[in-house]
C-alpha positions, 0 to 999 in steps of 0.5 A, spaced: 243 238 467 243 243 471 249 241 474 252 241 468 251 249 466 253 251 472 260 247 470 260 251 464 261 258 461 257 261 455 263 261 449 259 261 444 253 267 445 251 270 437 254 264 435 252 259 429 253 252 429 252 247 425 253 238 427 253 234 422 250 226 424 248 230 431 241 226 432 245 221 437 252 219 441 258 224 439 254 228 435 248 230 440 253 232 445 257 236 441 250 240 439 249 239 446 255 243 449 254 248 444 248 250 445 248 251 453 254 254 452 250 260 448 250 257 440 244 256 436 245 250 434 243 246 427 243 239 428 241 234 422 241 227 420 238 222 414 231 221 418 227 226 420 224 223 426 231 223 430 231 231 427 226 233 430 226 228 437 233 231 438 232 238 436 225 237 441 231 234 446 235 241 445 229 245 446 227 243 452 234 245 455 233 253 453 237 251 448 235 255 440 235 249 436 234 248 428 234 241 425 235 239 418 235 233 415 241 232 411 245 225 409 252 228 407 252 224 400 247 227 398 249 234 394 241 238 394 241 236 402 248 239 403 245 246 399 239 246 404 243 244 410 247 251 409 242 255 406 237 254 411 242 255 417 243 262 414 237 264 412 234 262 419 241 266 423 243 269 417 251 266 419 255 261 419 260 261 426 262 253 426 262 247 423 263 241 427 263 235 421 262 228 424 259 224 419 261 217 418 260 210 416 263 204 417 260 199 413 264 193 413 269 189 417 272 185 411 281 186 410 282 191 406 284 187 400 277 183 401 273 189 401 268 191 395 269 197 391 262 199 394 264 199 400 270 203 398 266 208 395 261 209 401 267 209 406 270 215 402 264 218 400 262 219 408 267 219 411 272 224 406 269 227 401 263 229 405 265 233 409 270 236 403 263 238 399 260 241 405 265 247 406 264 248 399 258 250 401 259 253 408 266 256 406 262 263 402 258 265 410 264 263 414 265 269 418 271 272 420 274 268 426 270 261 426 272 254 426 271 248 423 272 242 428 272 235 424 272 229 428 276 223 426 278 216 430 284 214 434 283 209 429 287 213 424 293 213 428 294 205 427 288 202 423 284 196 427 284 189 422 276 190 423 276 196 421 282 197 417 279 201 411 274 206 416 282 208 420 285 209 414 279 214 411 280 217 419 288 217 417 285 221 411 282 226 415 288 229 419 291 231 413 285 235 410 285 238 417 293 241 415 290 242 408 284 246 409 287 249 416 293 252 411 288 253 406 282 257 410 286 261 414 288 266 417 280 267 418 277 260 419 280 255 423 280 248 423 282 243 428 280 235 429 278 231 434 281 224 435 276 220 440 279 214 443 272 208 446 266 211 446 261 207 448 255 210 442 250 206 438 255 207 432 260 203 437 256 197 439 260 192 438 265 195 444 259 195 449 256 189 448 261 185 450 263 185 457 271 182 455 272 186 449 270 192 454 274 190 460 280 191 454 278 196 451 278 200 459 285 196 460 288 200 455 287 207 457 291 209 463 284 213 466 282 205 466 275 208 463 271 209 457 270 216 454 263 219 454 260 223 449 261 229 454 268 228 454 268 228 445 264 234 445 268 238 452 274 237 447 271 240 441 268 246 443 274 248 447 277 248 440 271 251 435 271 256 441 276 263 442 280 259 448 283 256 441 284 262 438 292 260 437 290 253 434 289 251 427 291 244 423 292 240 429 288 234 432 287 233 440 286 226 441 281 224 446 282 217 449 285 217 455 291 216 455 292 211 449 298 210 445 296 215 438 302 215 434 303 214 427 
């Protein structure tokens, strides 16, 4: 890890970040990056026992650490999240919204409207109710990341619906972007493969890894460090001049809608 900071520099010292789903995977990196890079760092998910393992992780790398429980479907947890964070900080600097589900493989027309609800819920609306709560403590010149899929580009058949809310989310970065500026900035993060628990189904099987390699042009997967490089660059000053863009991240892949 050493070698990392030393890679690295400190954009975000006096910053105040928030992660959302940031106990494992993507979102522990990003919470990650942020941190060693100056941020304090609020990290949350649904269970209180990964909160707390991850925020003892962050700790122990120097890194100033709040963890919060918070299931982003659920309204009095959203409130906590933000009212926690600023009482502790008393600021809000970034917001980094990376939740998401994917509870289905059925075709879309053969999916329950459950599974409908949830998808949107999680993955859209969520993230929507959230910057309601967040939006009155945003400082001046802060950034909201959101994080999408490459899948939003051209929906996979087994995970047609999941794309199509991952779709969803580059219109509400232009949206929110024209909305929140000229003192909130806010960007999106299209990652390609990344190896995580949350995309298993990629890792365990060796062919559909060896395919998934084969269609970038880096000929590897990317890594959660790769997503959380990517994100901090555009919640950080560096990205001063962007707003309502998503970078994809996916080493090369094809990404057009």
């Amino acid at each position: 890890m050493a070698k990392m900071e030393t890679k690295i520099g400190r954009r975000f010292e006096g910053k105040v970040a928030i992660v959302t789903a940031s106990t494992q995977g993507i979102g522990f990196s990003i919470a990650e990056r942020l941190g060693l890079e100056g941020a304090s760092v609020v990290i949350s998910s649904r269970k209180k026992k990964n909160v707390d393992e991850a925020v003892e992780k962050l700790k122990s790398k120097g890194i100033e650490a709040l963890g919060v429980v918070c299931h982003v479907s659920n309204a009095q947890q959203r409130k906590d999240l933000i009212q926690k964070t600023v009482e502790k900080y008393g600021k809000l600097d970034v917001v980094v919204s990376n939740a998401a589900v994917n509870p289905s493989v059925d075709p879309i027309l053969q999916t329950q409207e459950s599974v409908l609800d949830k998808l949107w819920e999680i993955n859209v609306k969520a993230t929507i109710l959230l910057l309601q709560e967040a939006a009155p403590h945003l400082q001046k010149g802060s950034s909201i990341v959101l994080i999408s899929s490459i899948a939003g580009f051209q929906p996979q058949p087994a995970m047609a619906m999941y794309g199509v809310t991952k779709t969803a989310l580059f219109g509400l970065t232009k949206a929110l972007a024209a909305e929140m500026g000229p003192d909130t900035r806010v960007n999106c993060v299209a990652p390609g493969f990344v190896p995580t628990h949350f995309a298993e189904f990629i890792t365990k099987n060796e062919a559909v890894r060896k395919v998934a390699e084969g269609q970038t042009l880096l000929n590897r997967l990317g890594t959660t460090e790769d997503m959380a490089a990517a994100t901090a660059f555009l919640a950080s000053d560096d990205a001063s001049y962007i707003t309502g863009e998503t970078i994809v991240v996916a080493g090369g892949i094809p990404s057009r809608l």
